[in-house]
N, C-alpha and C positions, 0 to 999 in steps of 0.2 A: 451326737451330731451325724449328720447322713454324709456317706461317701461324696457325693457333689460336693456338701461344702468342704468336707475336708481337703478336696482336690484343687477346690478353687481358693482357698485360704492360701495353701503349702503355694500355690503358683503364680496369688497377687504377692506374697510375701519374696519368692525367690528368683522371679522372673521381674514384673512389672515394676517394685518398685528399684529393684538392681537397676532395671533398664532406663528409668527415668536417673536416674541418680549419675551413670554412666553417661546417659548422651548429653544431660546437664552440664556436666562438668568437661566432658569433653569440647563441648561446642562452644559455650560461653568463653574458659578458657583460651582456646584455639586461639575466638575469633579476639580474644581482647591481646595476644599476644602478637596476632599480625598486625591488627591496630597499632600497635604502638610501635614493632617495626617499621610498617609504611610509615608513620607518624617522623621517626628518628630520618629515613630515609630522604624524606620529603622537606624534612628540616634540613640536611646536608643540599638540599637538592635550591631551597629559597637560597641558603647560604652565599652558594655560588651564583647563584643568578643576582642577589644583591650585590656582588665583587664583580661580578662581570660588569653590571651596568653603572657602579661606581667608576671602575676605570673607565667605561666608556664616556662619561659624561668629564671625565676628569681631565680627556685628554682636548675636549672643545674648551674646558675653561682655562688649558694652559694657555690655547691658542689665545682666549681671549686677554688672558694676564698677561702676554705678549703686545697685544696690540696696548695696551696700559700703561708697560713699561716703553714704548716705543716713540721716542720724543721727536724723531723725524715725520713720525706718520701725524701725531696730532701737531707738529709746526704745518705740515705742509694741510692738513684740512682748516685750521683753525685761520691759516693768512687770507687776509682779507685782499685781493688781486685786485687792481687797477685797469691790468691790461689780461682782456678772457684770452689770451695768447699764452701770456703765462702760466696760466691757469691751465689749459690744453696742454701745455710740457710738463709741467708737474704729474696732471693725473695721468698722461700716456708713458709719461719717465718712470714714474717711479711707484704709482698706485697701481695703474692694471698690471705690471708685470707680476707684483706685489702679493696682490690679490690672485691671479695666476693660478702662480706657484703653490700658493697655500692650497688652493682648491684638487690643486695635482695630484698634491701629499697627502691630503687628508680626504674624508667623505664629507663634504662640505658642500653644501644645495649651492648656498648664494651667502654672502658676506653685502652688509649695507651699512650705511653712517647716517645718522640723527644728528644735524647740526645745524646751528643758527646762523650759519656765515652764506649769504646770497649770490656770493660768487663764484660758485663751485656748483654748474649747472649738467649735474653728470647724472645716470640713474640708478646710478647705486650709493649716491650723495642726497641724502631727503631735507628737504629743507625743513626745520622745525612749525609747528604751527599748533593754534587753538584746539584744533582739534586731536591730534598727536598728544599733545602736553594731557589731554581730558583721557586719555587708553589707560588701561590698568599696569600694564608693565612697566609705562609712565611715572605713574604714581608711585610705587611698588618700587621702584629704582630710588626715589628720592628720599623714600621710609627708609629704606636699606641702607646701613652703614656698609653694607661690607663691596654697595658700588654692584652688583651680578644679580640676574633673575633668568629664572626658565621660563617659557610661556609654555600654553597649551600647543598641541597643535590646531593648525589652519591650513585652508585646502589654498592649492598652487592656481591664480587665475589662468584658464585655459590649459592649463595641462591635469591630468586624473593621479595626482598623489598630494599630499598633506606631508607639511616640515612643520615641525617645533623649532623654536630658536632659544639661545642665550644672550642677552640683552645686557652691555656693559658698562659702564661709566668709564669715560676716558679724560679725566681732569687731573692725571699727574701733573703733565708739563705746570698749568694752575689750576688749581682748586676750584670749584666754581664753574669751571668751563662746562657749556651749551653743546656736550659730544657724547653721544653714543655709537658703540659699537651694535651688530645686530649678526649673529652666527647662526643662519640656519640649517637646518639638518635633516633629511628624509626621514619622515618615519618609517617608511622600510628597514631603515639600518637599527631601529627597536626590534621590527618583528624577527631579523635574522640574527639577532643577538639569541633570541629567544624561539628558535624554529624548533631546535631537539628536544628541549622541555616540554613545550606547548605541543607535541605529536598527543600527549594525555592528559595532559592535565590544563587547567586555565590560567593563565598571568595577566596582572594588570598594574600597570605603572601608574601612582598616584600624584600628583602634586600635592604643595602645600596649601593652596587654597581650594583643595575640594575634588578638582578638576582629574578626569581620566584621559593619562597622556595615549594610553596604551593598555587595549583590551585585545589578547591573542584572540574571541570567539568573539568580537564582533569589530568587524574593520570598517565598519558605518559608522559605530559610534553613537549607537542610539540612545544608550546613555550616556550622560556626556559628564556625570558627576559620581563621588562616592555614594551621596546622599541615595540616589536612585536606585542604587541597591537592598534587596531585601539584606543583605548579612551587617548593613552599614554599620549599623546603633552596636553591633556586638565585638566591633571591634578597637581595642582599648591604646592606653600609652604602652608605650616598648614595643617587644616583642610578643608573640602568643600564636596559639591553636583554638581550634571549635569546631566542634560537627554541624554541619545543619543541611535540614532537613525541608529542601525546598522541592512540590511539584513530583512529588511521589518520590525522588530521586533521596542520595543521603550522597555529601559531598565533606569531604575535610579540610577545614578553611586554614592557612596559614599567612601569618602577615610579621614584615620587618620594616622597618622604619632604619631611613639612611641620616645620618648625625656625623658622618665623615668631616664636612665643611659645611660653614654658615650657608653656600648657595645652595645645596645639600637636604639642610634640615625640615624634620620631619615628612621630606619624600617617604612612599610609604609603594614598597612591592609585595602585592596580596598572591598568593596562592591559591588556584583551588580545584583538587583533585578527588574524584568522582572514586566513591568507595564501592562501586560496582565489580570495578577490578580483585575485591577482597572475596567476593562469589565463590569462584573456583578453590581458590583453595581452603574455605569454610567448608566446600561441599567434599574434599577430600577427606576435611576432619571428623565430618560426617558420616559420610562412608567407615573411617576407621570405627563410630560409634556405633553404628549397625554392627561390624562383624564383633563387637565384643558383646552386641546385644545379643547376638545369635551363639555366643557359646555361651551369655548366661541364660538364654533359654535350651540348651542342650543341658544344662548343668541342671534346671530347674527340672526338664523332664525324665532327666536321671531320678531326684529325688522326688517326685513323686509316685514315679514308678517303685521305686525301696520302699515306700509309702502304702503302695497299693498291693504288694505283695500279699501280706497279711489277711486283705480283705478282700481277696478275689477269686479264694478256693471254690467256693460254689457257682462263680462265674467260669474257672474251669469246668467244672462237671457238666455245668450247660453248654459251652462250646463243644463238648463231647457227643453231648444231645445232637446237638446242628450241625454236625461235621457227619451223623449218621445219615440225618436225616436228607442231607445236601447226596449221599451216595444210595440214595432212595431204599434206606430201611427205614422204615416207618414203627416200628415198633417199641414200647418203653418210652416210660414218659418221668420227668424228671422229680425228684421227693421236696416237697415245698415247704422249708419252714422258715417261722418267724414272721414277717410285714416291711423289710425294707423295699429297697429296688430290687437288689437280687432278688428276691421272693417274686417279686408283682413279675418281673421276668419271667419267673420258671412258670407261673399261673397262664402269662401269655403264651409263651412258650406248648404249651399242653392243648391251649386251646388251636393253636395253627395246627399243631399235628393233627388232630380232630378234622378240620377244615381244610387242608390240603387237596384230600381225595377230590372233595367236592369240587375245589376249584381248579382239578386239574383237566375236571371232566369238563369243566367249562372252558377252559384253555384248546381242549382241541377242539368242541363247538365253535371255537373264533376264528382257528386255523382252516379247519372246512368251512365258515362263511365269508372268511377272508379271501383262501383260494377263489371261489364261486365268483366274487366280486371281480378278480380281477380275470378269469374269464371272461365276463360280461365286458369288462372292460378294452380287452385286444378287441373283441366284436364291434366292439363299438368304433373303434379304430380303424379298422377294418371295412366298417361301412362306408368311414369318412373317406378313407384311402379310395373306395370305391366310387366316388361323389367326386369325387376331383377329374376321372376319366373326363367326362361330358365335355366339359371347357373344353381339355384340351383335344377332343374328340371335334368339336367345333370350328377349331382352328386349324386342326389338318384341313377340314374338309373345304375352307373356304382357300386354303391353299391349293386342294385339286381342283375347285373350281377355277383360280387365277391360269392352273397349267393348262386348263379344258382350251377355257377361250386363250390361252397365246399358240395353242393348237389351231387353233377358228383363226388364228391372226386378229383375232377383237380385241387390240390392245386398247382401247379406252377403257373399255370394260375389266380389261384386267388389270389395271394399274388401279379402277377403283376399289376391286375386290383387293388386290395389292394394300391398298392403305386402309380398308378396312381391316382388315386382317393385324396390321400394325398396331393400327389402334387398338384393338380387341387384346392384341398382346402386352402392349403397357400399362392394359387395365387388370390383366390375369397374371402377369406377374411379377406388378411394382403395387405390392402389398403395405407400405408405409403410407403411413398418414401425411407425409410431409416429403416430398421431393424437392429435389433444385428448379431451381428456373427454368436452368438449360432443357433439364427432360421436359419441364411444361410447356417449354416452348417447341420440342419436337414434337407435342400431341398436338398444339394448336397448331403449325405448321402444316400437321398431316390433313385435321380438321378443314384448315381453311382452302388446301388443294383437292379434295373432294368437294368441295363448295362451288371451287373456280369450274370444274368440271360439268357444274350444275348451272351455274347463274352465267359463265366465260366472259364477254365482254362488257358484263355488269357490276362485276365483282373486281376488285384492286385489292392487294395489301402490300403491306411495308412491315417486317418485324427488325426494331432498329435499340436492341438493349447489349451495351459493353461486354467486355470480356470478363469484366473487376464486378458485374451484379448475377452473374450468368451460377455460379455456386452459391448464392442465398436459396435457403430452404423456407420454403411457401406450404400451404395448404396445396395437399393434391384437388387439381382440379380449380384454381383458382380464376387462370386466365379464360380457359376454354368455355365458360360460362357467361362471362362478360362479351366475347367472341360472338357468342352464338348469339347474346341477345340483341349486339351492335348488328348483325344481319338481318335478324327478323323486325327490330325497328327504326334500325339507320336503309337499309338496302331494298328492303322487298316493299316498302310504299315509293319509293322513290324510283322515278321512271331513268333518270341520270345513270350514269355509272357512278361506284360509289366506290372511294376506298377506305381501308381499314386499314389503321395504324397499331403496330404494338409496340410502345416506347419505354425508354429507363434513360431517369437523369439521376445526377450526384444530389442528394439535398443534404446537406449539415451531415451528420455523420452517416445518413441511411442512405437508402434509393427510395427515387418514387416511379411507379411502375404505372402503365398507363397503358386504357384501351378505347382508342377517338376513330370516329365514322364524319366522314361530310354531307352523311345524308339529310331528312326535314327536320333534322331538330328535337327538343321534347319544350313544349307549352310550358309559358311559367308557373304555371295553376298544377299542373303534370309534376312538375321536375321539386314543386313543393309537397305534393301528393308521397310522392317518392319519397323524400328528405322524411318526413313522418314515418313511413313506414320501417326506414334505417332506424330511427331512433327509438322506436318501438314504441313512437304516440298513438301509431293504430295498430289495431291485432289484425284487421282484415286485408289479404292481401290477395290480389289479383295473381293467378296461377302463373301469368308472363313472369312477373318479378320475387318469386318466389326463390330461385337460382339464385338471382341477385342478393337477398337478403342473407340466404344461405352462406356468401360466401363472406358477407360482408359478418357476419357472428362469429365464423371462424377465425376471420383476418384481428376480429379486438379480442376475443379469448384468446388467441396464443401470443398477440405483441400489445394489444393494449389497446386504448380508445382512439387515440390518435391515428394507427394505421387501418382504421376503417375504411370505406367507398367512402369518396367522394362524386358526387353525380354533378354534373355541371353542361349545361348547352346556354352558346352564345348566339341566336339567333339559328342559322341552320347547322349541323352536327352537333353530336354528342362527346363525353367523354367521361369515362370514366376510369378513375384509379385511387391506388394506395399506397402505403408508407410502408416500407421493409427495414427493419432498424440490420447497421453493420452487423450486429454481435450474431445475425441468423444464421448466418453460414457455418457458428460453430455448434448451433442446436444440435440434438438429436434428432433421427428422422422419427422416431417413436415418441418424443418430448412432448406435453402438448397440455391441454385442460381437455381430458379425455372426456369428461362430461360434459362441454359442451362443445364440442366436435359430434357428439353423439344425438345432441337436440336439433344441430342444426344439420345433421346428415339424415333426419327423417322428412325433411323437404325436398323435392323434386326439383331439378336446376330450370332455370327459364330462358 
């Protein structure tokens, strides 16, 4: 058997399958032991929230069993009054205070009476009727021996909360009697039953026919039934647990069913808490399996090494070999026998010493044409450094020209060489492909004030863009191009003065930047001319609108189709503009579709 395998045998056998077998047992383990604690926990935790909402509910149906046993309250609803005077003493004597009181002491919404007697014209006295008798709690009252029902909740007309009520038969005084009582309750006073709990996990209060009184994770109520639930079908008689496995999540389901008292029965409080929270400390048990991985992989490459001892004598001798040859004696070459790996080793081995000299002569042949290289390379550096002079050799000099003439006192002239100069310098050293507005609008600013110097009482502009669009980053050179072509065909045909607008409005989330002339217009035949040439239905283009197209390739390569030119004249003036989306301002200034900045930077601006 050859060393590899024996190497690899001893280390699936004492490494890989220990290590499976370890993290196996540890993790399964682990995780099925804190299951079943959260599990125990979670059962203490329904427990008490089934006793809490027992007594909660237990203490509206004393109230109710009170009104039951209360032989004054049902003489004085059940008497049928002659005189509505009477009637008016009765319920101001001895009901509203009545009703009051209880509502004082207890968290009581509203308290109402269901009765058939028409003289008792109060609004918390409902007169019975067809359509009342046709309600389900209606119904559900008279199936009932035991006289008591809960309803669902329903929402409060005009005001934004939802009560449940207890609905009660009040036929002690006689049997038979046309009286109910009606105890309503805020559902709020569920969900603060149940605020501590529900921080993690989900509660929901069930009736007996179906209906969800009380869902902690949804206070809409958009289900408004057990049925509606995926977990419904799996949950049985009694008590019980279940995991399930909904929407990628793993949840642990638990449900009790309340059997306290007949009004009571088969209410049902579901649990369900989200096994996410088991993660961490899975991943702790985890981590414990790793570090026992890692000393059965210490253990393992212990014994392979006691393993390998035996077979590794002649791989000494050859590290002897290389440890010479490493301290550049090159002589003595290693004795070969047999045909395993050591062998084929020592055979390679002989053959590098052999070959070394050779490739060491080639080793400093790479160093001298390496060096050589990068000689040439400062030179070349060196030339570029030199090539940079010129510019700015350029720009002193048109500086001494602006001192000559403020010398001459020929301040026109040197305010023009002034902003030439300027501009010359925001071209030599604002090197980014994309600038702010703001600097674009100080080039065309400058632009348009050597123009005003030229054409004077010809020329007008207005540059009128916010403070909130002034930091979007645009293609350099965007505006100054459209500028120039609203001059040469808004201004210089037109005998009028002409002005020149540079605008920014808010549009939906971006700006829209704009560059408008009042001068002759563009031909609708013209302005469709154009439109084609944006859209690249014609390749042939006229050298004026060449700039324009230019700028308009830039504007949809870097934001898109949408903030393209827009060319537009309405009889006499022009306009043109585009769409800057918000997000520009956090571009980089070097960001871009470098390739085609670079097609449409081979066109001349117009």
């Amino acid at each position: 058997m050859r060393i590899q395998t024996k190497l690899f045998v001893v280390y699936l056998l004492a490494a890989i399958l220990l290590m499976g077998a370890l993290t196996y047992f540890l993790t399964e383990r682990s995780a099925s032991l804190l299951f079943e604690a959260i599990t125990e926990t979670k059962e203490q935790t329904l427990a008490q929230i089934t006793s809490n909402l027992d007594n909660e509910l237990r203490s509206y149906e004393e109230t109710a069993n009170s009104f039951y046993l209360n032989i004054t309250l049902q003489q004085m609803l059940t008497e049928r009054y002659a005189d509505k005077r009477l009637a008016y003493r009765e319920y101001f004597g001895f009901l509203q205070p009545y009703l009051s009181l209880l509502q004082g002491t207890k968290d009581i919404y509203r308290v109402n009476f269901y009765s058939d007697n028409p003289t008792l014209p109060f609004a918390n006295v409902i007169l019975l009727d067809d359509e009342i008798r046709g309600e389900a709690w209606y119904k559900a009252l008279m199936a009932k021996p035991s006289g008591m029902y809960w309803t669902n909740s329903y929402p409060v007309p005009m005001f934004d909360e939802r009560v449940f009520s207890l609905r009660q038969k009040l036929d002690y005084l006689e049997p038979g009697t046309e009286l109910y009582a009606s105890i309503e309750v805020r559902e709020r006073e569920l969900r603060q039953l149940v605020a501590e709990e529900s921080r993690d996990a989900r509660i929901l209060f069930v009736l007996k026919d179906g209906h969800v009184l009380l869902d902690s994770a949804d206070p809409e109520k958009k289900r408004a039934k057990l049925e509606q639930y995926s977990f419904a079908a799996e949950i049985g008689e009694g008590d019980g647990h279940f995991q399930l496995e909904e929407d990628g999540s793993s949840s642990l389901v638990l449900y009790r069913h309340l059997n306290s008292r007949s009004a009571l029965r088969d209410m049902q409080v579901i649990l369900l808490v989200p096994l996410d929270e088991l993660m961490p400390k899975v991943e702790r048990m985890r981590w414990l399996a790793y570090v026992m991985l890692s000393v059965s992989c210490v253990l393992a490459a212990l014994l392979v090494y006691g393993l390998s001892i035996g077979l590794t004598k002649r791989l000494t001798t050859l590290a002897k070999k290389m440890r010479n040859v490493h301290q550049d004696r090159y002589r003595g070459y290693v004795e070969v026998k047999g045909n395993d790996e050591i062998s084929q080793l020592g055979r390679i081995f002989n053959e590098m010493v052999k070959q070394l000299e050779r490739l060491i002569r080639e080793v400093y042949q790479a160093e001298i044409d390496s060096k050589e290289l990068a000689l040439r390379t400062r030179e070349a550096e060196f030339y570029a450094l030199q090539a940079q002079i010129n510019p700015h050799y350029l720009f002193n000099v048109l500086n001494m020209l602006r001192a000559n003439l403020l010398d001459l006192q020929d301040g026109k002239n040197a305010d023009i060489v002034d902003m030439i100069a300027r501009t010359f310098r925001f071209l030599l050293h604002n090197k980014s492909e994309r600038i702010t507005v703001r600097e674009e609008l100080e080039l065309v600013g400058t632009y348009l004030k050597i123009q005003k110097l030229r054409y004077e009482h010809r020329l007008q502009f207005r540059i009128e863009v916010p403070e909130d669009a002034l930091d979007l980053l645009i293609p350099k050179l965007t505006l100054q191009p459209l500028v120039e072509n609203a001059l040469a065909h808004g201004l210089e045909p037109n005998a009028e003065p002409t002005l020149i607008q540079v605008c920014g409005v808010k549009k939906g989330d971006g700006w829209l930047i704009s560059v408008e002339d009042n001068g002759i217009g563009i031909g609708e035949e013209r302005l469709t001319e154009i439109g084609e040439w944006l859209s690249g239905k014609q390749s042939v283009l006229s050298e004026n609108h060449i700039g324009i197209r230019n700028v308009h390739y830039r504007l949809t390569a870097i934001f898109g189709a949408e903030s393209g030119l827009r060319i537009s004249s309405e009889g006499r003036g022009a306009r043109a503009a585009f769409y800057v989306p918000a997000n520009a301002a956090e571009l980089r200034r070097d960001e871009g579709s470098e390739g085609a900045m670079q097609d449409a930077g081979r066109a001349h601006r117009g």
